[in-house]
C-alpha positions in Angstrom: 33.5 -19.3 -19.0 33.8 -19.3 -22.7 32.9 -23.0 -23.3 29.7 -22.4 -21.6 26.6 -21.6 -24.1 22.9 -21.3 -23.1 21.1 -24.4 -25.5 17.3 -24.8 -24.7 16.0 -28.1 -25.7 12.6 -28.8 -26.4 12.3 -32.3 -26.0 12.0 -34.4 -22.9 11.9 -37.5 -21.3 9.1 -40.3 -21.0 6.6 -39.9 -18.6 4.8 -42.8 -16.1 2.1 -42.3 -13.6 2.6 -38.4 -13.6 6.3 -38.6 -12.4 8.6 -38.1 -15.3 11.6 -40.1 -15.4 15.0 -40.0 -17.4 17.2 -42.8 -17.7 21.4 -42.5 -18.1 23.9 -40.5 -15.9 24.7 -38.2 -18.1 22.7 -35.7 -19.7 23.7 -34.5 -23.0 22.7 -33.3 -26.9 22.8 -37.0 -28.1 21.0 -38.5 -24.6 18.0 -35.9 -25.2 16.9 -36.7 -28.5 14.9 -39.4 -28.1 13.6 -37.8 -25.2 10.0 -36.4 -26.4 6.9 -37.1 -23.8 7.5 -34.0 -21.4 5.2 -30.9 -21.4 7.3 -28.0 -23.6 5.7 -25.5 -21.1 3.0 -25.4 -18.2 0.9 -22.4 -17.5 -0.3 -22.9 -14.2 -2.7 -19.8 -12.5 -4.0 -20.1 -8.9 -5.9 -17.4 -8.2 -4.0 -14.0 -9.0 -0.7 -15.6 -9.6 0.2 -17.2 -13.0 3.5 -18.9 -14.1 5.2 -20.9 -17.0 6.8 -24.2 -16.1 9.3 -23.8 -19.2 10.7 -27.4 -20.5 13.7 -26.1 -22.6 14.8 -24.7 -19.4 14.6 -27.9 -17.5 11.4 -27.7 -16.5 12.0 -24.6 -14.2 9.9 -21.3 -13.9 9.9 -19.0 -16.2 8.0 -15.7 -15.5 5.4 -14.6 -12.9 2.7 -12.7 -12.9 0.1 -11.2 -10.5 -3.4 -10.1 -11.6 -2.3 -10.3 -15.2 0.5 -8.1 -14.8 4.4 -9.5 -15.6 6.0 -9.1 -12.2 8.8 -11.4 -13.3 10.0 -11.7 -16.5 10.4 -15.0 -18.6 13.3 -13.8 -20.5 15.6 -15.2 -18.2 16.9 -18.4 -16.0 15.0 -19.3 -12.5 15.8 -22.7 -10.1 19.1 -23.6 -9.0 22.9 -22.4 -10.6 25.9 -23.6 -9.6 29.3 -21.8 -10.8 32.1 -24.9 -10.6 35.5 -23.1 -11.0 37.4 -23.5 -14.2 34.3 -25.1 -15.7 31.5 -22.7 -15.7 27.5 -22.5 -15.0 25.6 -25.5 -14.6 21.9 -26.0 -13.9 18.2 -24.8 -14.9 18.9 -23.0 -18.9 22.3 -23.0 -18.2 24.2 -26.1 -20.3 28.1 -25.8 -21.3 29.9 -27.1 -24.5 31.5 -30.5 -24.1 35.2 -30.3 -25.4 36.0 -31.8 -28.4 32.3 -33.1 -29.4 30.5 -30.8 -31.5 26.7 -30.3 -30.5 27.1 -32.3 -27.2 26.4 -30.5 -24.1 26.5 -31.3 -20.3 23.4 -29.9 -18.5 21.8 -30.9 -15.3 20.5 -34.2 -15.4 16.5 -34.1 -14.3 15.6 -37.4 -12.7 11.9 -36.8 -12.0 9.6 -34.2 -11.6 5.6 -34.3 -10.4 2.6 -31.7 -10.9 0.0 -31.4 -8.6 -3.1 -29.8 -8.9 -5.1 -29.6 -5.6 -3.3 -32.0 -3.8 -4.0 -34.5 -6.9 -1.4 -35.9 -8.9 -1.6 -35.1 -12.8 -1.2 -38.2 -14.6 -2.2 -36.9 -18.2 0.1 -35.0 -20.5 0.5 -33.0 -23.4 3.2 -30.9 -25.0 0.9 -27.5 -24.0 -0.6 -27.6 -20.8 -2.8 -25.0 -18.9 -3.3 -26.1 -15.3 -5.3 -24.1 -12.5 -6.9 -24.9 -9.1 -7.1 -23.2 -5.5 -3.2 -24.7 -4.6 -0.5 -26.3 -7.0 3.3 -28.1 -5.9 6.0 -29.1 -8.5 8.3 -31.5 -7.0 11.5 -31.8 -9.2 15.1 -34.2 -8.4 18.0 -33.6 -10.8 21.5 -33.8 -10.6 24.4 -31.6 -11.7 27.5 -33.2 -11.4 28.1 -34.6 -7.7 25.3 -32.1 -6.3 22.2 -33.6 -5.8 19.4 -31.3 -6.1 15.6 -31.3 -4.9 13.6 -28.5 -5.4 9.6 -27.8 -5.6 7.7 -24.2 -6.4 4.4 -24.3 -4.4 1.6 -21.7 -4.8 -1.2 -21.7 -2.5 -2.9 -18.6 -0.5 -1.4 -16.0 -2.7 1.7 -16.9 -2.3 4.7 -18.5 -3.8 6.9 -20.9 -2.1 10.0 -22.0 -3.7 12.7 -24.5 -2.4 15.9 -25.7 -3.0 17.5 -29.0 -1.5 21.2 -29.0 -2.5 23.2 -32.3 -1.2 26.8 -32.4 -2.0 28.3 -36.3 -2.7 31.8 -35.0 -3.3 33.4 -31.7 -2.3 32.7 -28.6 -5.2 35.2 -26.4 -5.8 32.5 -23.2 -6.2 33.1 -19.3 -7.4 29.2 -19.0 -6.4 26.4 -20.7 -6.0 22.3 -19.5 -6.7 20.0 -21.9 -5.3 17.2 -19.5 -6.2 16.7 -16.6 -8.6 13.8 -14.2 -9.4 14.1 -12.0 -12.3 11.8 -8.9 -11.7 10.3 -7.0 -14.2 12.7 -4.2 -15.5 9.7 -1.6 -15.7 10.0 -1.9 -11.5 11.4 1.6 -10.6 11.8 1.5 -6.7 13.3 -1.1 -4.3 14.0 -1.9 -1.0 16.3 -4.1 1.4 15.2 -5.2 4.7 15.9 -8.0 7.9 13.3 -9.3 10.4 13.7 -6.2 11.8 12.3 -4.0 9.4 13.7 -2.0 5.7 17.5 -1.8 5.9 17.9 0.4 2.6 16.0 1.9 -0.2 16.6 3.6 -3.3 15.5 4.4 -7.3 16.9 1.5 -10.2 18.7 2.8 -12.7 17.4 4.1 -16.0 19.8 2.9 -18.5 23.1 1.0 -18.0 24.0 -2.4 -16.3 25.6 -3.0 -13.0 25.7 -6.4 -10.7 25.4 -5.1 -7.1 27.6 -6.1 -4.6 25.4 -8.2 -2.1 23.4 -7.3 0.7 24.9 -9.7 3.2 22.5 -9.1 6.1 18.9 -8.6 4.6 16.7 -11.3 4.6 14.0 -10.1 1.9 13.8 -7.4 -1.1 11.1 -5.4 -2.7 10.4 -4.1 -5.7 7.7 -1.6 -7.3 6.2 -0.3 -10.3 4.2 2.9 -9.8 3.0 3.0 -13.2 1.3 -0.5 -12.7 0.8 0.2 -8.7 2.3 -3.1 -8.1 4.8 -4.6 -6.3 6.6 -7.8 -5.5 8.5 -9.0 -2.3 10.7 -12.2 -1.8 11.8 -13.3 1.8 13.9 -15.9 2.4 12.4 -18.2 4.8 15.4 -21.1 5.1 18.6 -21.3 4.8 21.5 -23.5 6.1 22.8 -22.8 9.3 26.6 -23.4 7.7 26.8 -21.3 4.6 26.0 -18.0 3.8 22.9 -16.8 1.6 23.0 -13.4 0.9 21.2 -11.5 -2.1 22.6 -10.1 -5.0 21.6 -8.2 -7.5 21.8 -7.2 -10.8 20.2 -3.8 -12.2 19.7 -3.9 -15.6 16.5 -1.9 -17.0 17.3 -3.5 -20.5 16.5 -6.8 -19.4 15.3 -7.1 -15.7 16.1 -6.4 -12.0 17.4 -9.5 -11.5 17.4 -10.9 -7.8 19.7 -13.8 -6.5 20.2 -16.2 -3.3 23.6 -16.6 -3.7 26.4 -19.0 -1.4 29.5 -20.3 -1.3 31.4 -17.7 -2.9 34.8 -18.6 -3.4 34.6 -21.6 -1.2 34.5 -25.5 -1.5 31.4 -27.0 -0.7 32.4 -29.8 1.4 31.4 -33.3 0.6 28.4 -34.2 2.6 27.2 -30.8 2.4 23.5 -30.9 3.1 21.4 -27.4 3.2 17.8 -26.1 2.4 17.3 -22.9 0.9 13.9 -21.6 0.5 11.6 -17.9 -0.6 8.5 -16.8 -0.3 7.4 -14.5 -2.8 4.3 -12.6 -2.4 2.5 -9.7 -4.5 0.7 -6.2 -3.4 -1.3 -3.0 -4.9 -0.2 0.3 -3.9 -0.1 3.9 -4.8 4.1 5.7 -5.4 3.3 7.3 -2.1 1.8 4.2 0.3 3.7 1.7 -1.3 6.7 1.6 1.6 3.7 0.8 3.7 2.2 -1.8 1.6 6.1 -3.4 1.3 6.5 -3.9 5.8 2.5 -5.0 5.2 3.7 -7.8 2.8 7.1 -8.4 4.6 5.0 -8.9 8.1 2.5 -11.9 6.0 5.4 -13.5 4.2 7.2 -14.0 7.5 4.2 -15.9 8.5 4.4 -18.6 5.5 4.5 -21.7 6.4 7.7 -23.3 5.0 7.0 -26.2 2.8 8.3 -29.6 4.6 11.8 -29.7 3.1 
């Protein structure tokens, strides 16, 4: 772990027909330079939801927000980690050192990435970009190491749909894996755990202090909620492989956020061949401190319902 350091880029690669396309296998300081035709960020807004596509962090999410309230902070990574053992974090913000070259980095290697608006592709860039419509998909390959990744966010009908593709070439030797992340605002005060069944647990976020929660093995969605905004935000998973675990873990920390994970393959090898979807979606409400439990099984109920993107 103590090679790894965080570097955020803000060039990118060259762009054709709305599909943006980086040449070379491996992805480092030196590659990246030339490497300047990429949107630094996307704010996209469909309806009451409003996100950042953020190019320093590999043209990931950064941020959410819901009827101009932050219900997801930017101040932190989103898409797809992968923890290799004895090497580090790879993937989305996170790069790591390369040994013995000064200023060179490895980093997850994205290989294309479209915007559509609509349904329509966008074909026409610029380094600040504001896009909105009634739906929009980002569909994004990459590569970190021998995993091959696709992954999309769509928003459409008030809700957000994220996805993660993971396809393993050669066998990983993993601590942990996040396929998806959401990093909820740290003003959220309550919280809540739950399975198809209904809320599992519920309790009060700490005030001060940090602590990453052991995960809640069985629960297929969390809640969270800020009764001094009266909003709330709830993530259910909607895929996941039927041969690896995805449980959600989470880290309470009021200084920076409430951070929620999909996490797999903890402590295990991810065998080559290896090939698993995982995918959320994340959905927004208004309540009052004392209906807002109500609002949460109302939410949980209508995310169920998504329909799952086609991967």
């Amino acid at each position: 772990m103590s090679q790894m350091a965080m570097h955020l880029f803000h060039n990118a690669p060259h762009l054709i027909l709305g599909v943006l396309l980086v040449s070379g296998s491996t992805a480092t300081a030196e590659s990246a330079t030339h490497q300047t035709n990429w949107p630094k960020e996307v704010v996209v807004t469909v309806g009451d939801i409003r996100t950042r596509i953020d190019g320093p962090k590999l043209w990931t999410m950064s941020g959410i927000d819901y009827q101009n309230t932050v219900m997801a902070t930017a101040d932190s990574a989103y898409g797809t980690v992968i923890t290799i053992r004895g090497v580090g974090h790879l993937g989305t913000a996170h790069f790591i050192d390369v040994p013995g070259k000064p200023g060179e980095v490895e980093k997850e290697d994205v290989t294309s990435l479209k915007f559509l608006v609509d349904g329509k592709p966008v074909t026409e860039f610029t380094p600040q970009m504001n896009l909105t419509g009634t739906s929009f998909r980002m569909d994004r390959t990459s590569k970190i190491r021998d995993l091959d990744l696709e992954s999309s966010v769509s928003i459409r009908d008030g809700v957000l749909i994220e996805t993660a593709h993971l396809r393993a070439k050669k066998a990983i030797d993993l601590q942990m894996t996040y396929p998806l992340m959401y990093a909820w605002n740290p003003k959220a005060a309550f919280y809540m755990f739950g399975d198809e069944n209904g809320m599992q647990k519920q309790g009060v976020f700490r005030k001060e202090g940090q602590s990453d929660e052991p995960p809640e093995k069985t629960a297929r969605w969390m809640a969270v909620f800020n009764p001094a905004s009266g909003k709330g935000s709830v993530c259910y998973l909607l895929k996941r492989p039927t041969d690896a675990d995805a449980w959600l873990q989470w880290t309470d920390a009021p200084a920076a956020y409430r951070k929620l994970r999909i996490m797999s393959f903890v402590e295990k090898v991810m065998p080559a061949g290896f090939d698993g979807t995982y995918q959320a979606a994340v959905g927004f409400f208004s309540a009052t401190e004392q209906d807002w439990e109500k609002a949460t099984l109302a939410k949980v109920a209508e995310l169920k319902k998504a329909s799952p993107d086609s991967r």
